[in-house]
N, C-alpha and C positions, 0 to 999 in steps of 0.2 A: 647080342644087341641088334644086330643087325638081319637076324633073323625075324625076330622081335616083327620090327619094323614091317617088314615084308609082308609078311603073314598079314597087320592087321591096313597095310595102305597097296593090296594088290591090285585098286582100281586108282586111276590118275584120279590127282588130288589136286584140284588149285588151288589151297590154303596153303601160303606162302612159309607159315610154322612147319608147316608138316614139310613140304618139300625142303625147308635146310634141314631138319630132323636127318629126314633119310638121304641127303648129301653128305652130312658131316659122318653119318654112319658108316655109308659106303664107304667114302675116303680111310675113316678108324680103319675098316675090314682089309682096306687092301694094303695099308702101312705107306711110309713116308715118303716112299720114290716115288706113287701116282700121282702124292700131291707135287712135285717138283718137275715132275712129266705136266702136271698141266701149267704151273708158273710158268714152264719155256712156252711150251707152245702161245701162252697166251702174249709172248713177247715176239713173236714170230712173224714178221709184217706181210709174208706171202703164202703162209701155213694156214690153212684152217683145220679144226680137229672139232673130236665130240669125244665124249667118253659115256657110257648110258650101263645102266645096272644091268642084270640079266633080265627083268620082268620087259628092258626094254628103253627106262626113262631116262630121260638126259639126268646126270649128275654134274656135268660138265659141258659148256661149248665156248669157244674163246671169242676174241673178238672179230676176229679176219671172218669165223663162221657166221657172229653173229650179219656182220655185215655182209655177206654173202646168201643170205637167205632172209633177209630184212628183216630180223629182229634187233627192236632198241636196247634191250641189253638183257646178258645170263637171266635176270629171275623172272625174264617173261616167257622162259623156257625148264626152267630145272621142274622135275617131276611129272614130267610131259611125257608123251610117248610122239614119234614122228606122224601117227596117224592122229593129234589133235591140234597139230602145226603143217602140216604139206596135205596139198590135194591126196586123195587116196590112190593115185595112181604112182605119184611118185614116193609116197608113204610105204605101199606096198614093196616095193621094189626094194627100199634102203632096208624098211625089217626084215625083208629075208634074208638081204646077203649081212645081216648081222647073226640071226637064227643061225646063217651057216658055220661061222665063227664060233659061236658058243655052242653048237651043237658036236663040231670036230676040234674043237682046239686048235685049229690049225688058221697062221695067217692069213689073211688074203693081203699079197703083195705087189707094189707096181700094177694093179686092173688100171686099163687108160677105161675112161668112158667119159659120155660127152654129159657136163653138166647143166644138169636142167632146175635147180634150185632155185638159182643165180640169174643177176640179172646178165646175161653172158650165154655162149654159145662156144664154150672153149671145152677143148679137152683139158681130162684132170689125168693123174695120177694120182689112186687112191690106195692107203693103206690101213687096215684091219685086224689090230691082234686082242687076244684073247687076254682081259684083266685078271687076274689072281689073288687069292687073298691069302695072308700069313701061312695059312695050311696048302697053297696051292692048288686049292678049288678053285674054279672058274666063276667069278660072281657078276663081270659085264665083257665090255668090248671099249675099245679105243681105237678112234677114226682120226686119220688126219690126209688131209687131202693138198692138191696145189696145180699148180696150171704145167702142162704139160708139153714137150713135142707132139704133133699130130699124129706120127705113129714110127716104133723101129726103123732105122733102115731096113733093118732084115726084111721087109716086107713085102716083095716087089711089088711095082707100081704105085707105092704110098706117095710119092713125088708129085704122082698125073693124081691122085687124089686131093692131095693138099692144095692143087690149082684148083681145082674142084669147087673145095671149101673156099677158098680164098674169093672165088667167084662170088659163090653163093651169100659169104659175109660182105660182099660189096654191093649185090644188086639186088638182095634180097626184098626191100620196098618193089620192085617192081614184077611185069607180069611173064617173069620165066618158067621154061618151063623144067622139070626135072631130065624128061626125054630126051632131051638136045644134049644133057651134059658128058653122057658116054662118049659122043662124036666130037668135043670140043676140047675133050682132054685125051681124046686118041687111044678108046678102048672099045672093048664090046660092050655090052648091056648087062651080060652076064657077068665078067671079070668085073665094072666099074660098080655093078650092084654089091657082089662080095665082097671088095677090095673095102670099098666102104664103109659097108656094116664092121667090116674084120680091124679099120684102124680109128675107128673113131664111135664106136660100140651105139650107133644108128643108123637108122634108113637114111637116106638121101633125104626125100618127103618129112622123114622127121626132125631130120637137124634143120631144113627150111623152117618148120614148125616152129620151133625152139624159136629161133633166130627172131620170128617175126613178133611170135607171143611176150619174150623177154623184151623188146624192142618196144611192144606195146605197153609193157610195164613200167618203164622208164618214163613214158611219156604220161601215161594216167599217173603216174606220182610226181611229177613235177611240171605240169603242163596243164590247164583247163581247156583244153581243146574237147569239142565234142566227139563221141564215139565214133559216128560215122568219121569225123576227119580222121582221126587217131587208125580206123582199119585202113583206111586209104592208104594213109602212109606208110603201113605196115606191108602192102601188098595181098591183103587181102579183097576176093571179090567183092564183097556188097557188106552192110553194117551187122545185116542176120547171122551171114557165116560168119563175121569176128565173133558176134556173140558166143554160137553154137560149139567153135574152136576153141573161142579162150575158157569156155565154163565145162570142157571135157580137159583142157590140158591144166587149167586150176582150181576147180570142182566151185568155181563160183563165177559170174555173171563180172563184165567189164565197172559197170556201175560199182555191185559188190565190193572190188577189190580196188575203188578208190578211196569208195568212202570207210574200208577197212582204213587205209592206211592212211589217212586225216586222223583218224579217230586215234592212231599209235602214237602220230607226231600231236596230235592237240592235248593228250597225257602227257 
């Protein structure tokens, strides 16, 4: 049956029939403990999870996820692929290291990386294993993510990092620069650039990024302040570069992505 399905709905589908169609199917194909694997998770108040078929499309996301990536609830997502819900840069990014899963079998376990989904700038711990079906073919993936330490001890100098971070989450509205921060947490340029990519899985520049962008997002969803105010406060230079920034890190324009998300709360 589930074959079936596949074959004739290989391109995403928004008819809502069609997408529980091929949820309940998936669920038959993989037997009773994936449905009781999602019940927990979706009871899990610091867990967010996904579960998606092979072709890619969510058959599952719980609530902790949906609230972490603003979706009002599961069926504004099932039958979706991540490249017709997330900018295409972070689209990209999640379906490969899914690809990788289904392609080796093999988990991906405990990866710290810094979440960009979310309205947040926190390290996650994420985890990735390979779904199964009654015969032990591989037919999706199952994600379940959570907030994180900043990185190992084992790490050396994750310590002068996480001061780092801790900085960068506190003054990030204003006009610092990244250059100063090697010398202020007592490293070299070289050691503070690697240390950082290596425990919080981005650039320096980037997780500023993050910070300011999700920060900006908060305030266009809950705030009528004008754009230019909204980049100010964010720390960014002039109303142009917030534009140009936020419409390459969320593939749409600051405008865009308010009145997207009027449009979800006025549904």
């Amino acid at each position: 049956m589930l074959c079936i399905i596949l074959s004739r709905m290989k391109r995403t589908t928004t008819r809502p029939q069609d997408a529980k169609a091929l949820q309940r199917a998936f669920f038959e194909a993989a037997g009773p403990n994936l449905t009781l694997l999602q019940e927990m998770f979706d009871r899990l108040p610091n867990v967010a999870s996904y579960i998606k078929d092979a072709e890619g499309r969510f058959m599952a996301i719980n609530r902790r996820n949906c609230e972490q990536c603003g979706f009002e609830r599961e069926d504004d997502v099932i039958g979706k692929r991540s490249c017709d819900v997330f900018p295409k840069k972070i689209a990209d990014y999640i379906m490969a290291r899914d690809r990788q899963v289904l392609k080796t079998g093999h988990p991906i376990i405990d990866r710290r990386e810094l979440r960009t989904a979310a309205n947040a700038a926190d390290t996650i711990s994420i985890n990735i294993y390979p779904v199964r079906n009654l015969q032990g073919d591989i037919i999706g993936t199952a994600c379940c993510y959570h907030k994180a330490e900043l990185a190992p001890s084992t790490i050396p100098n994750a310590e002068k990092i996480g001061a780092a971070v801790a900085y960068l989450n506190q003054h990030f509205a204003e006009n610092i620069s990244i250059q100063d921060l090697p010398a202020r947490v007592g490293l070299s340029s070289a050691t503070f650039y690697r240390v950082f990519t290596q425990t919080t899985n981005a650039t320096p520049n980037g997780y500023l990024t993050s910070l300011r962008i999700n920060h900006a997002r908060r305030l266009l969803e809950t705030t009528d302040k004008t754009i230019a105010t909204i980049a100010q406060e964010c720390g960014f230079c002039d109303h142009s570069h917030f534009v140009h920034v936020f419409r390459r890190e969320r593939g749409q324009t600051p405008g865009q992505y308010r009145a997207q998300h009027k449009l979800i709360l006025g549904r």
